[in-house]
C-alpha positions in Angstrom: -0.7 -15.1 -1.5 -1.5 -16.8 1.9 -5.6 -17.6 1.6 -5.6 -18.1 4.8 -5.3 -14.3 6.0 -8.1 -13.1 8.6 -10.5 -10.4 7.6 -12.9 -8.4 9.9 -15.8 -7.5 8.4 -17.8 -4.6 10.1 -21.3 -4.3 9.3 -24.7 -3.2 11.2 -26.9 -5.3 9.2 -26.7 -9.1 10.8 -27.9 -10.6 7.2 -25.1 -8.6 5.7 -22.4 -9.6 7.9 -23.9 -13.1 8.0 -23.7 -13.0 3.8 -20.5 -11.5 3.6 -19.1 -14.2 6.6 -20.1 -16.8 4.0 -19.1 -15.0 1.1 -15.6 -14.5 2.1 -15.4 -17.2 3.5 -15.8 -19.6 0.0 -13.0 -17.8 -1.3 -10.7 -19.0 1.3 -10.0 -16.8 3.7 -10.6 -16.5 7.5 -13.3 -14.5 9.0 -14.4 -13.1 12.2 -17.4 -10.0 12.6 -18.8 -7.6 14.4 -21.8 -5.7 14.6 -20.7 -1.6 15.5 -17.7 0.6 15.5 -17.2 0.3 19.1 -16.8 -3.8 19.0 -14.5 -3.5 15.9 -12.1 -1.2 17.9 -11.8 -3.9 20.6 -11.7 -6.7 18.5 -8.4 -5.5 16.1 -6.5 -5.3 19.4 -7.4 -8.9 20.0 -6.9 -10.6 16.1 -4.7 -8.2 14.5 -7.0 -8.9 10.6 -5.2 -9.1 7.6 -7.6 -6.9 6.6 -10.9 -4.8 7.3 -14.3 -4.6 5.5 -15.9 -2.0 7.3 -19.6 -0.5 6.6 -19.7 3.5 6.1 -23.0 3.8 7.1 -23.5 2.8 11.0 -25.6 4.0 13.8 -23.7 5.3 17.1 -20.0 5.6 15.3 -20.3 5.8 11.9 -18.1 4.7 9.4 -15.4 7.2 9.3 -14.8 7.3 12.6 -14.4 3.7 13.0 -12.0 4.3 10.3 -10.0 6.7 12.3 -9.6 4.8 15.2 -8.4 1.8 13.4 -5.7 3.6 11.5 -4.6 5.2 15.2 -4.2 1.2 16.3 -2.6 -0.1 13.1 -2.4 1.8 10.0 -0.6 -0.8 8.5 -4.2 -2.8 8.2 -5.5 -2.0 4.9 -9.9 -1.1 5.1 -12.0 -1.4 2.2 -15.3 0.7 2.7 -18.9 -0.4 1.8 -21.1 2.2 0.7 -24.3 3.1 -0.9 -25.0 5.0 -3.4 -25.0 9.0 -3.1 -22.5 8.7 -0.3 -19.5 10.0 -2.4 -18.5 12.8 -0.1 -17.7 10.5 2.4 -16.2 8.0 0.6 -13.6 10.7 -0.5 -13.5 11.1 3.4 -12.8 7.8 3.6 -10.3 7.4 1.1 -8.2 10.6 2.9 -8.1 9.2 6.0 -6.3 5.7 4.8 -9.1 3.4 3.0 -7.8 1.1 0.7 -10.9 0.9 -1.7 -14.7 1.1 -1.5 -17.5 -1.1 -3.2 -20.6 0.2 -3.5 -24.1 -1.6 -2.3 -25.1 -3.5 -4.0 -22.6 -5.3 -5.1 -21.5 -8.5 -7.4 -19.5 -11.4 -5.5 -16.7 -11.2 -7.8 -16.4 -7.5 -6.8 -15.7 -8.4 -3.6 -13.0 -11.6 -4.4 -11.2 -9.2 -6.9 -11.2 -5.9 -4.6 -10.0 -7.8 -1.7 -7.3 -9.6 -3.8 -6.1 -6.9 -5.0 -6.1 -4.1 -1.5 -3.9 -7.5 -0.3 -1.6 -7.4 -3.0 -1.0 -3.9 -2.8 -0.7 -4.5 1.2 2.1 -6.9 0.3 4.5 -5.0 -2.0 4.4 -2.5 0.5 5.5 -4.0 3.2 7.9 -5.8 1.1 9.1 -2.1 -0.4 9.5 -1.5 3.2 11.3 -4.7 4.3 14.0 -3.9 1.3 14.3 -0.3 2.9 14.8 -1.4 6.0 17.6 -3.6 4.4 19.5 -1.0 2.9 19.6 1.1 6.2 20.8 -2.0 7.5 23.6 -2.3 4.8 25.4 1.0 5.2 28.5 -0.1 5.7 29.6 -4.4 5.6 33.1 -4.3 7.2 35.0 -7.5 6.9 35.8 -6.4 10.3 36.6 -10.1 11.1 38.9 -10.4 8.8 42.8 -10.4 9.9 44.2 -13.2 7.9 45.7 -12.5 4.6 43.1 -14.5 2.8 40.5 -12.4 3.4 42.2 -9.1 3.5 42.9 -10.2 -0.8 38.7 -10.6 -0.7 38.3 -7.2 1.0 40.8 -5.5 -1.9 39.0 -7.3 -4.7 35.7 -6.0 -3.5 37.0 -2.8 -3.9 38.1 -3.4 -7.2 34.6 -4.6 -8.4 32.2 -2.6 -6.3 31.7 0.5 -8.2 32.0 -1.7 -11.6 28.7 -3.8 -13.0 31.0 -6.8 -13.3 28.9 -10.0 -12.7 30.7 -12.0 -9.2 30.4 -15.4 -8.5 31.1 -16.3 -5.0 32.2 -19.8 -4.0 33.2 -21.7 -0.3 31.6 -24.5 1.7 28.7 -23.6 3.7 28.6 -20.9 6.1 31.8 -19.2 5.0 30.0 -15.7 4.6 29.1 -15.6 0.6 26.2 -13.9 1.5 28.8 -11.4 3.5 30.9 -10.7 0.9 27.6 -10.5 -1.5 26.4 -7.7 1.0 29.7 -5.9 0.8 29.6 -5.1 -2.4 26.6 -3.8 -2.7 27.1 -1.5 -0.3 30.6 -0.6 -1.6 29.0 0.0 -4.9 27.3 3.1 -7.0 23.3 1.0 -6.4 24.1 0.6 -2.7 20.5 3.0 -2.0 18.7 0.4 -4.1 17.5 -2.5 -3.5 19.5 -6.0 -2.6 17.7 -8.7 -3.1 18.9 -12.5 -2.1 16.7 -15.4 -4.2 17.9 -19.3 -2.2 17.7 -21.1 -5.5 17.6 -24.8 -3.9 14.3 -23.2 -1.8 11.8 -23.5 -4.7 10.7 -26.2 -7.0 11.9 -25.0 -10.8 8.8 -24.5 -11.6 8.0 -21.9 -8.7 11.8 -20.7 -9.0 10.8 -19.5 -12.7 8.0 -17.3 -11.4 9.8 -16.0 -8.4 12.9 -14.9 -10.1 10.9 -13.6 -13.8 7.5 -13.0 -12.5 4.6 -14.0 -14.0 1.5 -13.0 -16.9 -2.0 -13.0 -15.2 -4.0 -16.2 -16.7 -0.4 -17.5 -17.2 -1.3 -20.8 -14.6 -4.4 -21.6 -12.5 -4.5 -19.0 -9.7 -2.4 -16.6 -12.0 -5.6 -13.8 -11.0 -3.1 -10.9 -12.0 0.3 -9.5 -13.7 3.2 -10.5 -10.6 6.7 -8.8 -10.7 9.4 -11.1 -10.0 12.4 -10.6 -8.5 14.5 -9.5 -11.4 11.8 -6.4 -11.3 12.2 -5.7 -7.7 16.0 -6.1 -7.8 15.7 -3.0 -10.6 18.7 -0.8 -10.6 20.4 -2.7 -7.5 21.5 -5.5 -7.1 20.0 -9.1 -7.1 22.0 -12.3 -5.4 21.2 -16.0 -6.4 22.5 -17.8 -3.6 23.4 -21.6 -4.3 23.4 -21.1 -8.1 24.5 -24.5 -8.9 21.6 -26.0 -8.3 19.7 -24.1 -10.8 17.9 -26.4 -13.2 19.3 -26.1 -16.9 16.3 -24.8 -18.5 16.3 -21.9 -15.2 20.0 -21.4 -16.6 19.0 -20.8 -20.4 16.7 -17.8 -18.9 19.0 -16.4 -16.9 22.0 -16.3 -19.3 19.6 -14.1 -22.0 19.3 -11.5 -18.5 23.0 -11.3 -18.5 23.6 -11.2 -21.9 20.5 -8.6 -22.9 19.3 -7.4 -19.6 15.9 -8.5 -20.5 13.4 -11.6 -20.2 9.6 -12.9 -20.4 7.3 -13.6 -17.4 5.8 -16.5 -17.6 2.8 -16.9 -19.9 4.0 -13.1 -21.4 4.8 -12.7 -24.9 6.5 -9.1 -24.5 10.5 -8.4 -22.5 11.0 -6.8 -19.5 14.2 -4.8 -19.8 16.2 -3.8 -16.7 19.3 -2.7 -15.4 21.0 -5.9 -12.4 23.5 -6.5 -11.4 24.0 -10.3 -10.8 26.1 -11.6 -8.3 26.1 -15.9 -7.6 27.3 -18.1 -5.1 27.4 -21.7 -4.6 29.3 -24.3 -2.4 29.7 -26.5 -5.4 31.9 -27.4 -8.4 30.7 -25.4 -11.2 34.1 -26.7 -13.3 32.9 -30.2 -12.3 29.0 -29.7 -13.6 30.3 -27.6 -16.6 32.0 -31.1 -17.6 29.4 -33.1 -16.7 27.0 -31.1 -18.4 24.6 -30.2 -15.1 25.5 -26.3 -15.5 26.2 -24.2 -18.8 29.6 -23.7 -20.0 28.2 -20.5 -21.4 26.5 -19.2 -18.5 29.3 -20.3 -15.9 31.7 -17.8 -18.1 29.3 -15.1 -17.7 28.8 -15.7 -13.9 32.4 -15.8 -13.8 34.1 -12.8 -14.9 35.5 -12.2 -11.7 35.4 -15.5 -9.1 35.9 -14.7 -5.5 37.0 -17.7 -3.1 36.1 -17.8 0.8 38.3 -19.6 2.7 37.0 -22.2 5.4 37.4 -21.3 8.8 40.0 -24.0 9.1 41.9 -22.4 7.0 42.0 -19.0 8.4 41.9 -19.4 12.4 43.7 -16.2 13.1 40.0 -14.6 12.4 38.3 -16.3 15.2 39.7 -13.8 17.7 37.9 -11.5 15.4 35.1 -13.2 14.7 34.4 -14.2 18.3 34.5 -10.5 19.5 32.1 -9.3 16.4 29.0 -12.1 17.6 29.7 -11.1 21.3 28.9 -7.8 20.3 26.1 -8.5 18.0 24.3 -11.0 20.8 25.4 -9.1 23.6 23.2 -5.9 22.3 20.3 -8.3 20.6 19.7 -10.0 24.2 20.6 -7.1 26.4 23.6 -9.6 27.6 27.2 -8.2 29.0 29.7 -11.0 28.2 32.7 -9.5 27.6 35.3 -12.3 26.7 35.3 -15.9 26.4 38.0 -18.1 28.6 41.2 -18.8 27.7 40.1 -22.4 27.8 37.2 -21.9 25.2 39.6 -20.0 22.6 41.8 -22.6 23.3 39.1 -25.0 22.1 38.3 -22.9 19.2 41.6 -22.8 17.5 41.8 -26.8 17.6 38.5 -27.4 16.1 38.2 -28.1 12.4 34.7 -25.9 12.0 33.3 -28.2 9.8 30.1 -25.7 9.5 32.6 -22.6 9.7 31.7 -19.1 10.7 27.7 -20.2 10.6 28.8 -22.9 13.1 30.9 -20.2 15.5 28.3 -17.7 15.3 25.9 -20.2 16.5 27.9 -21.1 19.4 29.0 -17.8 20.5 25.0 -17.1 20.4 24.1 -20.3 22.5 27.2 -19.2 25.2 26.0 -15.6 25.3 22.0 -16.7 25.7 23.1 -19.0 28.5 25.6 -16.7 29.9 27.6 -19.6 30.4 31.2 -21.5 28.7 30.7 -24.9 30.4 27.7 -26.1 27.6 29.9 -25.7 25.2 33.4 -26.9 26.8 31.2 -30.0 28.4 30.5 -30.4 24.1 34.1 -30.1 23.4 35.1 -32.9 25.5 34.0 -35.3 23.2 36.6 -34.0 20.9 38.1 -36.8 18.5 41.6 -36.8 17.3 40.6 -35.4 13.6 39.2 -32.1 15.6 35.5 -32.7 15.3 33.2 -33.1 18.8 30.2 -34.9 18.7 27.0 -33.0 18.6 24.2 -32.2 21.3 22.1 -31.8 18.0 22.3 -34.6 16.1 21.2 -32.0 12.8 24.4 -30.3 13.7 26.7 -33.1 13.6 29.3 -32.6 11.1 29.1 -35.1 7.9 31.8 -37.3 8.7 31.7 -41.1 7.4 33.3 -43.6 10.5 33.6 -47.7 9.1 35.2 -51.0 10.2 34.3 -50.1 13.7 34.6 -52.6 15.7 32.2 -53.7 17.8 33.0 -53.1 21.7 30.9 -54.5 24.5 29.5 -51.8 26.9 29.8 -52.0 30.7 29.3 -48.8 31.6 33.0 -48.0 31.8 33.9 -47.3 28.0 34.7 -44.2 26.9 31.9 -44.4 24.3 29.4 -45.1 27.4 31.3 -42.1 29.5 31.2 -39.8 26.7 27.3 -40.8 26.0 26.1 -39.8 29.5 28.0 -36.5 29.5 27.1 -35.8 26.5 22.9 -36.2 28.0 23.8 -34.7 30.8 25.1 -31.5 29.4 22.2 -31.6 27.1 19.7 -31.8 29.9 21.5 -29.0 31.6 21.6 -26.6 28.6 17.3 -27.4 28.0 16.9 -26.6 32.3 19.0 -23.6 32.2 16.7 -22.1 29.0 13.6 -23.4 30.3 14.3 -21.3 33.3 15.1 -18.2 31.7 11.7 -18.5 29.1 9.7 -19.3 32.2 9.0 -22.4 31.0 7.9 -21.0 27.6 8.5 -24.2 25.4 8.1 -22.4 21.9 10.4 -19.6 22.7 12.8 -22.0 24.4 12.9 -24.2 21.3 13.3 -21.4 19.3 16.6 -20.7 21.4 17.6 -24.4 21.3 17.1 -23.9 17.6 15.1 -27.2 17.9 11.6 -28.2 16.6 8.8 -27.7 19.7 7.8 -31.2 19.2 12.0 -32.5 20.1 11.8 -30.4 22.8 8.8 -32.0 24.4 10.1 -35.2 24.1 13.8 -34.2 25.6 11.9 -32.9 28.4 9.9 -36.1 29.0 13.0 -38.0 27.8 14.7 -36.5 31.3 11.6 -35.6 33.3 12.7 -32.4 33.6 8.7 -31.4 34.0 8.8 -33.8 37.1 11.2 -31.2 38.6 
């Protein structure tokens, strides 16, 4: 849980609020107060609290009509109520109306640190149940849609095949050839497609963390362990979980997951008792399990159970006759995501297309078609492709972007200004400075939301715009 969430604590009595300020604010949390109804209205517009600790008893507008009004402004914001005794009718007030939890007066300090833990947790797996929700609407229907080459019309039959089965799927390609896609698609093909989908990165956690995020964990079972926490396995329950980059999954991780396959059950961590539950597991990685199974970095037992049926996604490069297909799906999905109206790329551009290798593949394209459709302009990304090399590859804007290509024995070539490798250098800048003007126009000169477009940290920005004192302009 983030400790560093805001709560608003509403309160009549200065010492209270003072107390409760300092209170609240030795558990590790943010505060901010106020002294009546009226200010506490104003102020959630302004900080938007994590969460409100709100006094029942007030003079002017009393407790549950401050209670009212915040639930009209967000109802999402969960209230706890304080309350003296021999107030119980109102605290049942309170409690229809949307309060979280009350605490009577007077009250212990560990009342308060476990009441407010816990109204946050619950806050949490809501929004979380909701997020999922949200995600299954979302996943009514995964068309391969971009998918005209024969390669990837065999993928489309063997989801098919294996949707409406429980048959464990490991999913293997090179990064950013749509594993989460075809992940997606089956799970909406399938009988649990109204349940939840749940995607776990396994290279995004420390094992240790990993552990608790995919099994949960026992309250007491590690310092700051305050309560039982389900994992993802338990949220996953009766759908379908997805453990993206699989081969990186640390052997002891792999021991635990092979009893889930084998027995549908497992520990949390620090529990003594099994969870049981019904998941179905589907994998993906970008690696060589065959090659770790030999070299003993992944389980030959485990890889068999991943691998009852293996499904193989193509690189781009491999498959070009979908970039048609794919260029007229992210037009689409950009077009109506930025209120744009690009219709078709230039002849040129396609032309470009088909000759590059796609060394990032379909993540790669979709990125570009996004930058061209932002922009509302080809000539970024043709002034990119002229620095295309004879092996198909251009050199990057982004130097993060720049395909992992090893060049040696170069030989060393004085500059006068008139080499290509100068040439290419100063178009290269000069495109870049272009692209950073044209989106600093269209964000007003918003830096964050312009790096966000540049998909760039805020601080790079600020130096390319000093770099070409485009804020001299």
């Amino acid at each position: 849980m983030n400790k560093k969430e805001t709560i608003l604590i509403v309160d009549d009595e200065k010492d209270m609020r003072f107390y409760l300020e300092n209170l609240i604010t030795s558990f590790g949390y943010n505060t901010a107060s106020v002294g009546s109804g009226l200010e506490a209205v104003q102020k959630v517009k302004i900080i938007n609290p994590s969460l409100i600790i709100l006094d029942l008893m007030m003079p002017e507008m009393d407790g549950i009509e401050v209670l009212k009004r915040l639930k009209e402004i967000n109802g999402d914001v969960p209230v706890i109520m304080l309350s003296a005794h021999g107030h119980t009718d109102n605290v049942v007030k309170a409690m229809k109306i949307g309060a979280s939890d009350f605490i009577n007066k007077p009250f212990e300090p560990e009342v308060i640190e476990i009441t407010i833990s816990q109204v946050l947790e619950r806050k949490n797996l809501l929004l979380e149940v909701r997020r999922l929700k949200e995600e299954i609407n979302k996943q009514t229907r995964y068309d391969l849609v971009f998918s005209s080459s024969k390669k990837m019309t065999d993928i489309r039959s063997i989801i098919e095949q294996v949707a409406e089965t429980n048959i464990t799927v490991l999913v293997r390609g090179e990064s950013g050839t749509g594993k989460e896609l075809v992940a997606r698609a089956i799970h909406t093909t399938s009988l649990r497609r109204d349940k939840p989908f749940v995607k776990v990165l396994c290279t995004a956690l420390p094992d240790n963390l990993l552990e608790s995020e995919l099994f949960g964990y026992e309250k007491g079972a590690f310092t700051g362990a305050i309560r039982r926490k389900p994992g993802k396995f338990e949220l996953a329950n009766s759908g379908t979980i997805f453990l993206d980059e699989i081969g990186d999954m640390h052997p002891s991780l792999q021991a635990k997951l092979l009893q889930v396959l084998q027995d549908g059950e497992f520990a949390r961590v620090g529990g003594e008792s099994d969870v049981k539950v019904d998941v179905r597991v589907i994998a993906a990685t970008n690696k060589d399990l065959d090659k770790g199974v030999k070299d003993g970095s992944f389980r030959e037992d485990l890889f068999y159970r991943l691998n009852v049926v293996s499904i193989v996604v193509p690189p781009l490069r491999e498959r070009k006759e979908d970039i048609p297909f794919l260029v007229e799906h992210f037009l689409n999905k950009y077009n109506n995501q930025y209120n744009k109206d690009l219709k078709k790329l230039s002849d040129e551009t396609m032309a470009r297309f088909t000759e590059y290798n796609w060394p990032g593949n379909v993540r790669e394209l979709e990125n570009m078609i996004k930058r061209v459709v932002i922009l509302g302009d080809e000539q970024t990304v043709l002034t990119r492709f002229k620095g295309l090399d004879t092996q198909g590859d251009f050199h990057y804007i982004n130097e993060t972007q720049r395909p992992k290509t090893v060049r040696t024995e170069q030989k060393a070539i004085p500059d006068n200004g008139f080499s290509l490798k100068s040439v290419n250098k100063r178009a290269i800048a000069e495109a870049e400075k272009e692209t950073i003007r044209n989106i600093l126009h269209k964000t007003h000169w918003n830096r964050k939301e312009a790096a966000e477009m540049l998909e760039i940290s805020y601080k790079s920005l600020l130096n390319k715009i000093r770099e070409y004192e485009l804020d001299k302009v």
